[in-house]
N, C-alpha and C positions, 0 to 999 in steps of 0.2 A: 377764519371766521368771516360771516358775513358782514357784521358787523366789530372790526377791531376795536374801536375804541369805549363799546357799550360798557354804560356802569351805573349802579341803583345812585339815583339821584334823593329822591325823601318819602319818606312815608307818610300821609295825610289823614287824621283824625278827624277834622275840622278841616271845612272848603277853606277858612284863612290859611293853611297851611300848606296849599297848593301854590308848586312854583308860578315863575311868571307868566301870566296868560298868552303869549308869545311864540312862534313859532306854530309846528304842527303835529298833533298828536294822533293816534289810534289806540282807542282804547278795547282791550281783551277781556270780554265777559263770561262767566261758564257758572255752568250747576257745581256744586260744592265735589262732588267725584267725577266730575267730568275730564279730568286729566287737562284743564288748563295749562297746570304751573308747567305740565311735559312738555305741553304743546311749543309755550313760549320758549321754553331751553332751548328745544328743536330747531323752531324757526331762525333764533340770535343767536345759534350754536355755542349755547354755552351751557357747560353744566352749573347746576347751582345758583344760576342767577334768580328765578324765581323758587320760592321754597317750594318742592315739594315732599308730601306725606303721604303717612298712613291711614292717617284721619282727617276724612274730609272736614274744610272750613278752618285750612289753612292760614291762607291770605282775609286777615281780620281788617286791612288799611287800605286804602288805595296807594298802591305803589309806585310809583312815576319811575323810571330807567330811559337816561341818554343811549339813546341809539346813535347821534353823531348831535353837534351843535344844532339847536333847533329841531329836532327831532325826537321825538318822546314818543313811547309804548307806555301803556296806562293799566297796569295790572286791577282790574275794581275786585273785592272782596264774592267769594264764591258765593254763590249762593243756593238755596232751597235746604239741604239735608242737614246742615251743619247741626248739631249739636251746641246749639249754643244761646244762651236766655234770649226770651221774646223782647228786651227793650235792646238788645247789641244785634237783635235782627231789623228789628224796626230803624235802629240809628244809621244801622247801613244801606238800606232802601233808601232815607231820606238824604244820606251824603251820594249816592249815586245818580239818585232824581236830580240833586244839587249841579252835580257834575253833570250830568248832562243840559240840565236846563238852560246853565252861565257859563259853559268854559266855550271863548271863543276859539280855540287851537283844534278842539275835536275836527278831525277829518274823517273820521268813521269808524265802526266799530267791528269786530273780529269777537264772532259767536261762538263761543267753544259748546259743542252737545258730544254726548254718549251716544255715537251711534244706535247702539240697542237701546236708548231710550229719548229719541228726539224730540224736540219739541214740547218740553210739557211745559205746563204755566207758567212757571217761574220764565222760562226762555220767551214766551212770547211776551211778557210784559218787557223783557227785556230789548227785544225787538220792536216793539209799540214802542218804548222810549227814542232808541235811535232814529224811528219814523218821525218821531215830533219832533226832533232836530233836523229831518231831512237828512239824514248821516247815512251813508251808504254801507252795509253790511255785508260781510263773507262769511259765510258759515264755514265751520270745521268741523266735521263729524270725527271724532276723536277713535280710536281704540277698533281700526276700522280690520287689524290683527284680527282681532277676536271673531270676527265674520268670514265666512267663506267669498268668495268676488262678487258671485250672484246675488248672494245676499245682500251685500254693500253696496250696489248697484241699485239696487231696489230699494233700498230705506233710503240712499240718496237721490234717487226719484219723486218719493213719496213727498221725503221734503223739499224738494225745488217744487211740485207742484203744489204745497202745503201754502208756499212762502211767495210764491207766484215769481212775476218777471223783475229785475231791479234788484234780486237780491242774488249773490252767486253762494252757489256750493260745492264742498269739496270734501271728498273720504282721505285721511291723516291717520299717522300711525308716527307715536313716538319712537316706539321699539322697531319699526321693520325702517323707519324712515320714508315710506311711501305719503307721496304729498306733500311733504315737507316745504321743498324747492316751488311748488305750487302755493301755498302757504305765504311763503316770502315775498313772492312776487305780487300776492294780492298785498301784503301788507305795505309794500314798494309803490304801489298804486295807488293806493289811500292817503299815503302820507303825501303824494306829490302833487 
């Protein structure tokens, strides 16, 4: 593993319950089916550490996991499709506007989209948020399996010039493993 020693550190309800503001984080955003929780297994090659499902809107907590001492991955709660009441969608906008607004460790964040459907609203408010912390962003186009090459080539086009210069992009695949090792190394980047 690329990471040996990673392990789920606490889950966060309330910004009081976020560990010590210390060190340097990146935190992993996505649409509620965007294949986040795979994404992040992939990248800290580990099965199971983030949950994932069947039913999007999994990840209901912000989930903090040690990648090594000082070092934190920041799973925030999926968002857009969930299935799940309008005041536990509202509470989670306002703990990740929280979290981005006051945590001084953020080093940037890691955009998880569905290839075939990038960029909708939910994602670019997402992206507006890490703009207002100046937090430098790498997109993952997710499920980039499901596309033929030319196809994936061209929605990843679409959006680098969507998202313009400052932000990098990259087509990922939990199942074939393509991009993955790409993946890491931006997230290597961020943190340092």
């Amino acid at each position: 593993s690329a990471f040996p020693h990673v392990r789920f550190l606490t889950s966060a309800h309330q910004e009081r319950q976020f560990p010590p503001d210390s060190g340097a984080e990146v935190a992993v955003a996505g649409r509620s089916n965007s294949g986040k929780s795979s994404a992040i297994n992939a990248i800290v090659q580990r099965k199971g550490l983030a949950k994932t499902s069947k039913t999007p809107g999994a990840t209901r907590l912000i989930n903090f996991f040690e990648l090594e001492p000082g070092r934190r991955l920041v799973d925030l709660p999926g968002y857009g499709f969930a299935a799940v009441p309008g005041a536990m969608r509202e509470h989670w906008g306002t703990l990740i506007e929280g979290y981005f607004r006051h945590r001084e460790t953020l080093r940037g964040a890691i955009v998880v989209m569905d290839v075939r459907h990038p960029l909708t609203e939910h994602d670019r408010t997402m992206l507006d948020l890490a703009s207002s912390r100046s937090a430098p962003v790498h997109i993952v186009l997710t499920k980039a399996d499901k596309l033929g090459r030319g196809a994936g080539l061209q929605a990843m086009a679409g959006v680098r010039k969507a998202v313009g210069p400052g932000v990098t992009v990259q087509l990922f695949s939990a199942l074939s493993g393509d991009g993955v090792a790409e993946a890491r190394g931006a997230m290597l980047r961020l943190l340092a």
